[in-house]
Jmol script that loads the backbone (N, CA, C; Angstrom):
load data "model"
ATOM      1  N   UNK A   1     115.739 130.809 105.598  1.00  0.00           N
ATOM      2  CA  UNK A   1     116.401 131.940 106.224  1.00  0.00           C
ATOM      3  C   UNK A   1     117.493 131.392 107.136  1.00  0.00           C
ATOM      4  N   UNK A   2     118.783 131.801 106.855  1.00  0.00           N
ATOM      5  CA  UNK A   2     119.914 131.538 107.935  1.00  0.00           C
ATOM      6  C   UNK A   2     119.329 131.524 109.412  1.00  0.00           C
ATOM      7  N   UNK A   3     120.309 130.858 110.295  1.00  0.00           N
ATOM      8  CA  UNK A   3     120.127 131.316 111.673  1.00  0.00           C
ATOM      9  C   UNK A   3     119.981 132.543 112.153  1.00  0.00           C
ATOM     10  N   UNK A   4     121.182 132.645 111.401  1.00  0.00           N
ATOM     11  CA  UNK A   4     122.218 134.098 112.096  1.00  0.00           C
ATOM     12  C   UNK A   4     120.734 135.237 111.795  1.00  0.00           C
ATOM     13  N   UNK A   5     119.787 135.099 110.213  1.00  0.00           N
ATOM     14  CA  UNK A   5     119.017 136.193 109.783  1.00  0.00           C
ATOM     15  C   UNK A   5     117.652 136.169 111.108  1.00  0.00           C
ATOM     16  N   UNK A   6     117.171 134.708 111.563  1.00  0.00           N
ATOM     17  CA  UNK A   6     116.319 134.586 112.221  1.00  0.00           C
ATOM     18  C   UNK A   6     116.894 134.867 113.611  1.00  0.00           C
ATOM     19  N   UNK A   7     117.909 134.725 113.785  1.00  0.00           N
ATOM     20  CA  UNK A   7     118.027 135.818 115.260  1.00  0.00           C
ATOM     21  C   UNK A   7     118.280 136.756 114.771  1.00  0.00           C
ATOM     22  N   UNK A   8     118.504 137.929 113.938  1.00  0.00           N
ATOM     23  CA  UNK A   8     118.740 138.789 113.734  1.00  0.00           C
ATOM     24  C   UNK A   8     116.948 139.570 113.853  1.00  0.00           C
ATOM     25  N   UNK A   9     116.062 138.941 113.404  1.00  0.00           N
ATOM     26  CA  UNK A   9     114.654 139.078 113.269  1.00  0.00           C
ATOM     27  C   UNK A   9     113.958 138.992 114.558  1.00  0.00           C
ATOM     28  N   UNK A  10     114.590 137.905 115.437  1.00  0.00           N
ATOM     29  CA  UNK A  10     113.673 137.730 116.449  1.00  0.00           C
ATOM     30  C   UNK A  10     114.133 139.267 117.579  1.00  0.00           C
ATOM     31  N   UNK A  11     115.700 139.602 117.459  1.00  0.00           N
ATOM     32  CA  UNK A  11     115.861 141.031 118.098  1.00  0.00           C
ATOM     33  C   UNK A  11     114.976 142.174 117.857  1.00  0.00           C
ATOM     34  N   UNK A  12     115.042 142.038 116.381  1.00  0.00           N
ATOM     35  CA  UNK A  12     114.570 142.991 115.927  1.00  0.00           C
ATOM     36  C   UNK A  12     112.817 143.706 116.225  1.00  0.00           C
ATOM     37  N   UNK A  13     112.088 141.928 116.554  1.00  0.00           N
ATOM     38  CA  UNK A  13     111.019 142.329 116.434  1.00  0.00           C
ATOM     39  C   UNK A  13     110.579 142.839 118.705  1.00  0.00           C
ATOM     40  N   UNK A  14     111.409 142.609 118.935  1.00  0.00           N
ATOM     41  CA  UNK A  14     111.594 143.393 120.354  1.00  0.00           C
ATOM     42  C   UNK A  14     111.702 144.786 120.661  1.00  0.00           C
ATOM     43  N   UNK A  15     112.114 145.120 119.476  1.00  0.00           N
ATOM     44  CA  UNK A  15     112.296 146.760 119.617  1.00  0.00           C
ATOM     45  C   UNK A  15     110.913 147.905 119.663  1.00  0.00           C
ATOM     46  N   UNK A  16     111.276 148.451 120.195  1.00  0.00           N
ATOM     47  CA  UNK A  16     109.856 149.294 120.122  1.00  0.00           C
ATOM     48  C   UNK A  16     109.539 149.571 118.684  1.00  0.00           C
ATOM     49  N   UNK A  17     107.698 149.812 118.366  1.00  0.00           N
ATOM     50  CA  UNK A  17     107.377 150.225 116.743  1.00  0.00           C
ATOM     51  C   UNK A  17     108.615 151.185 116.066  1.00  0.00           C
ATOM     52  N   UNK A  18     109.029 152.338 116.699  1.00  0.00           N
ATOM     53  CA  UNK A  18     109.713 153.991 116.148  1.00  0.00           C
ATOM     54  C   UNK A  18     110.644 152.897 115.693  1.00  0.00           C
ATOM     55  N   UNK A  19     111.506 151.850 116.354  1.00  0.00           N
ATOM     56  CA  UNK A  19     113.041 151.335 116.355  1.00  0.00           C
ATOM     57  C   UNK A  19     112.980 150.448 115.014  1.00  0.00           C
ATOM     58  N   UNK A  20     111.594 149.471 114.797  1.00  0.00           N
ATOM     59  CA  UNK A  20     111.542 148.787 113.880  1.00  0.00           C
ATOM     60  C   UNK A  20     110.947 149.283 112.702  1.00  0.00           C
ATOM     61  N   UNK A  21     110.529 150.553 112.660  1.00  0.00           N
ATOM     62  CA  UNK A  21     110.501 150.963 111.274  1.00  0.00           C
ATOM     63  C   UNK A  21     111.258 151.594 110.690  1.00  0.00           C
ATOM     64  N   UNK A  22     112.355 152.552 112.173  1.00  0.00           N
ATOM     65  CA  UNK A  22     113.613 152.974 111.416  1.00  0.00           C
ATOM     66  C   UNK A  22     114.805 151.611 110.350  1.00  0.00           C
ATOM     67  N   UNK A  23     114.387 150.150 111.282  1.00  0.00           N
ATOM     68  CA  UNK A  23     115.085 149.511 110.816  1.00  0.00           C
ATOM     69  C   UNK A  23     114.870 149.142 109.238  1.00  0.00           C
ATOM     70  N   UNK A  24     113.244 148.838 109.033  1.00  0.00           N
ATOM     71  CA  UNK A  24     112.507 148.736 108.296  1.00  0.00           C
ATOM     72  C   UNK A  24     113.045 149.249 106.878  1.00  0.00           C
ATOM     73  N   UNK A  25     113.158 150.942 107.144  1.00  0.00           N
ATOM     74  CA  UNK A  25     113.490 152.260 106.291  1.00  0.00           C
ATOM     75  C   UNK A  25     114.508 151.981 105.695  1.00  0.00           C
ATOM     76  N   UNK A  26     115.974 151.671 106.798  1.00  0.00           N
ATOM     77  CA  UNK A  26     117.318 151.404 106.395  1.00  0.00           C
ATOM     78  C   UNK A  26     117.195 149.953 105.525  1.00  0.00           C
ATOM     79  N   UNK A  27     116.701 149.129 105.626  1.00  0.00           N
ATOM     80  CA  UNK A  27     116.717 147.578 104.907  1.00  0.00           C
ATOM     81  C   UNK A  27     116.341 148.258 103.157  1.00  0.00           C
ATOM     82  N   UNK A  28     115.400 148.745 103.529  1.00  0.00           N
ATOM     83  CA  UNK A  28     114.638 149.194 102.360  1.00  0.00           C
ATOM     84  C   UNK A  28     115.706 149.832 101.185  1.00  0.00           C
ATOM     85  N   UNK A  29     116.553 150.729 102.044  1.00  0.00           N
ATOM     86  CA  UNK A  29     116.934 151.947 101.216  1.00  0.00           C
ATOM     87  C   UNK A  29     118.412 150.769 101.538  1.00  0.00           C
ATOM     88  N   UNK A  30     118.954 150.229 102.081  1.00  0.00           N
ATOM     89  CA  UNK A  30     119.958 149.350 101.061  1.00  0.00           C
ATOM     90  C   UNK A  30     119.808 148.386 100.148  1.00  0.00           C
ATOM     91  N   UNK A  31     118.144 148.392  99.802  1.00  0.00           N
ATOM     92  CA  UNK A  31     118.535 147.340  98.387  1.00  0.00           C
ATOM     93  C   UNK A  31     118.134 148.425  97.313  1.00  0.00           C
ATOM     94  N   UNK A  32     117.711 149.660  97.333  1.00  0.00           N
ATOM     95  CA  UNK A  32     117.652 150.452  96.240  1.00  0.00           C
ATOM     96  C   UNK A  32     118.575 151.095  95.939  1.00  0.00           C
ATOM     97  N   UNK A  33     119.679 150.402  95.956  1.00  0.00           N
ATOM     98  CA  UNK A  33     121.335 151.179  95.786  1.00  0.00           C
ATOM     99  C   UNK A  33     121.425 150.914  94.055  1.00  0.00           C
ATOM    100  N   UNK A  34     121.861 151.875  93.223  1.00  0.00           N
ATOM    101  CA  UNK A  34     122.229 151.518  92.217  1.00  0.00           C
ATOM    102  C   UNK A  34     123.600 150.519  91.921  1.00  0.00           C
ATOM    103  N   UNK A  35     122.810 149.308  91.115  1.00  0.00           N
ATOM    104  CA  UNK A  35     123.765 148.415  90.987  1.00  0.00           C
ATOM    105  C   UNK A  35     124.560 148.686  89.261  1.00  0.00           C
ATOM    106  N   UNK A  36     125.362 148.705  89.146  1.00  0.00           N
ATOM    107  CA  UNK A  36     125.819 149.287  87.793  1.00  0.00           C
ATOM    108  C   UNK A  36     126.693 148.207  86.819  1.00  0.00           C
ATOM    109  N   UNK A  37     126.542 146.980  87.533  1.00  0.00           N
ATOM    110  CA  UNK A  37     126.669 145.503  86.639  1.00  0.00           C
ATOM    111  C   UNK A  37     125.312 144.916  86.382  1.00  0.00           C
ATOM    112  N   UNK A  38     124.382 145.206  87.078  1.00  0.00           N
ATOM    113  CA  UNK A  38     123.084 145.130  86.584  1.00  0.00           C
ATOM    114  C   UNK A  38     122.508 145.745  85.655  1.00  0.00           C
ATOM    115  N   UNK A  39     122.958 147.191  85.759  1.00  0.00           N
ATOM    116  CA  UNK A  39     122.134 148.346  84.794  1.00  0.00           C
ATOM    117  C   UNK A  39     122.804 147.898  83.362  1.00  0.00           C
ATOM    118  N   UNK A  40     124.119 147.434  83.453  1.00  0.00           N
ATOM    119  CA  UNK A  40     124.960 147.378  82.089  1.00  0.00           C
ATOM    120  C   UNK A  40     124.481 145.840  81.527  1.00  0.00           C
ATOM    121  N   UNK A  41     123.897 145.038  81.906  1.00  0.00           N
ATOM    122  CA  UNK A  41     123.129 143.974  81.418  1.00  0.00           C
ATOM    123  C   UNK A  41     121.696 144.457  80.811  1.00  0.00           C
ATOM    124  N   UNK A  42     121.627 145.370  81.402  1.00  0.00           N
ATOM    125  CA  UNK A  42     119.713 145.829  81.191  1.00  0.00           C
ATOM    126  C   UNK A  42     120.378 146.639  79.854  1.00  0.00           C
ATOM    127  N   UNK A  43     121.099 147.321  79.731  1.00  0.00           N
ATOM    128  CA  UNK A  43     121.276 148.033  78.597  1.00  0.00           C
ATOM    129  C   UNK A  43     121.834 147.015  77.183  1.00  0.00           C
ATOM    130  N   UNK A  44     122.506 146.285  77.850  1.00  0.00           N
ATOM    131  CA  UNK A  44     123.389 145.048  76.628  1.00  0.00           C
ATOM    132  C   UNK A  44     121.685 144.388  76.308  1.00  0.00           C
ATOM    133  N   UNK A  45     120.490 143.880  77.183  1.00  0.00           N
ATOM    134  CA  UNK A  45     119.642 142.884  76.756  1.00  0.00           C
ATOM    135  C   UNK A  45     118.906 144.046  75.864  1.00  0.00           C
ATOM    136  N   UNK A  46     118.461 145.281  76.306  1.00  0.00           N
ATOM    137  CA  UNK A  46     118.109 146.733  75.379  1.00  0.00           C
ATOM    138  C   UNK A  46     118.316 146.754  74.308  1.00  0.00           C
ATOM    139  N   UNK A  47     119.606 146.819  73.854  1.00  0.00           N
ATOM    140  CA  UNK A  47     120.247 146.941  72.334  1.00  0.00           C
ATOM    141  C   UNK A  47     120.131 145.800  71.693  1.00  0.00           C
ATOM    142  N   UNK A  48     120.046 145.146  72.436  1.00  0.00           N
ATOM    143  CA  UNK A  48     120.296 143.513  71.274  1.00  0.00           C
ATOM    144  C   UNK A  48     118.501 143.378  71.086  1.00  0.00           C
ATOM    145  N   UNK A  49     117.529 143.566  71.665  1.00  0.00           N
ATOM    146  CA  UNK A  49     116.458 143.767  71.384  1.00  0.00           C
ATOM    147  C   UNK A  49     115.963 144.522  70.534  1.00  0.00           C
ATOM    148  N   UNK A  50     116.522 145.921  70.926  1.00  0.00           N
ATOM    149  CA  UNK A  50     116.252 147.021  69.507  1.00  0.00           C
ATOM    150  C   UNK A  50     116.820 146.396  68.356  1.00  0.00           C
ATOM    151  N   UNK A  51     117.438 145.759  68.329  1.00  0.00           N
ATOM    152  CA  UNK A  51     117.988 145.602  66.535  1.00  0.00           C
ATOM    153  C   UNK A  51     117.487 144.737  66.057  1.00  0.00           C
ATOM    154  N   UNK A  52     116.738 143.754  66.664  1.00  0.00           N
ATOM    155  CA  UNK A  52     116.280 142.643  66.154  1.00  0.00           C
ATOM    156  C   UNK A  52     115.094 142.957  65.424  1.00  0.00           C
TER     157      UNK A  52
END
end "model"
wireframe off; spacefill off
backbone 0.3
color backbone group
């Protein structure tokens, strides 16, 4: 883990419970962003599977 992420962690874990699960929530819900150079690989490895 970077520096910069482990101080970013050690703030974090100072915050009151409400503060660190809002943070928690937001971390969460930016890696479930649709990625759409990903999805278009999942579909290219899809088709080339179906035909085989």
């Amino acid at each position: 883990m970077p520096q910069s992420a482990k101080a970013i962690l050690h703030q974090a874990l100072e915050l009151p419970s409400n503060d660190r699960a809002a943070l928690v929530e937001g971390l969460i819900a930016s890696l479930d962003q649709p990625n759409p150079a990903l999805d278009a690989m999942w579909l290219k490895e899809a088709e080339i599977n179906h035909h085989r």
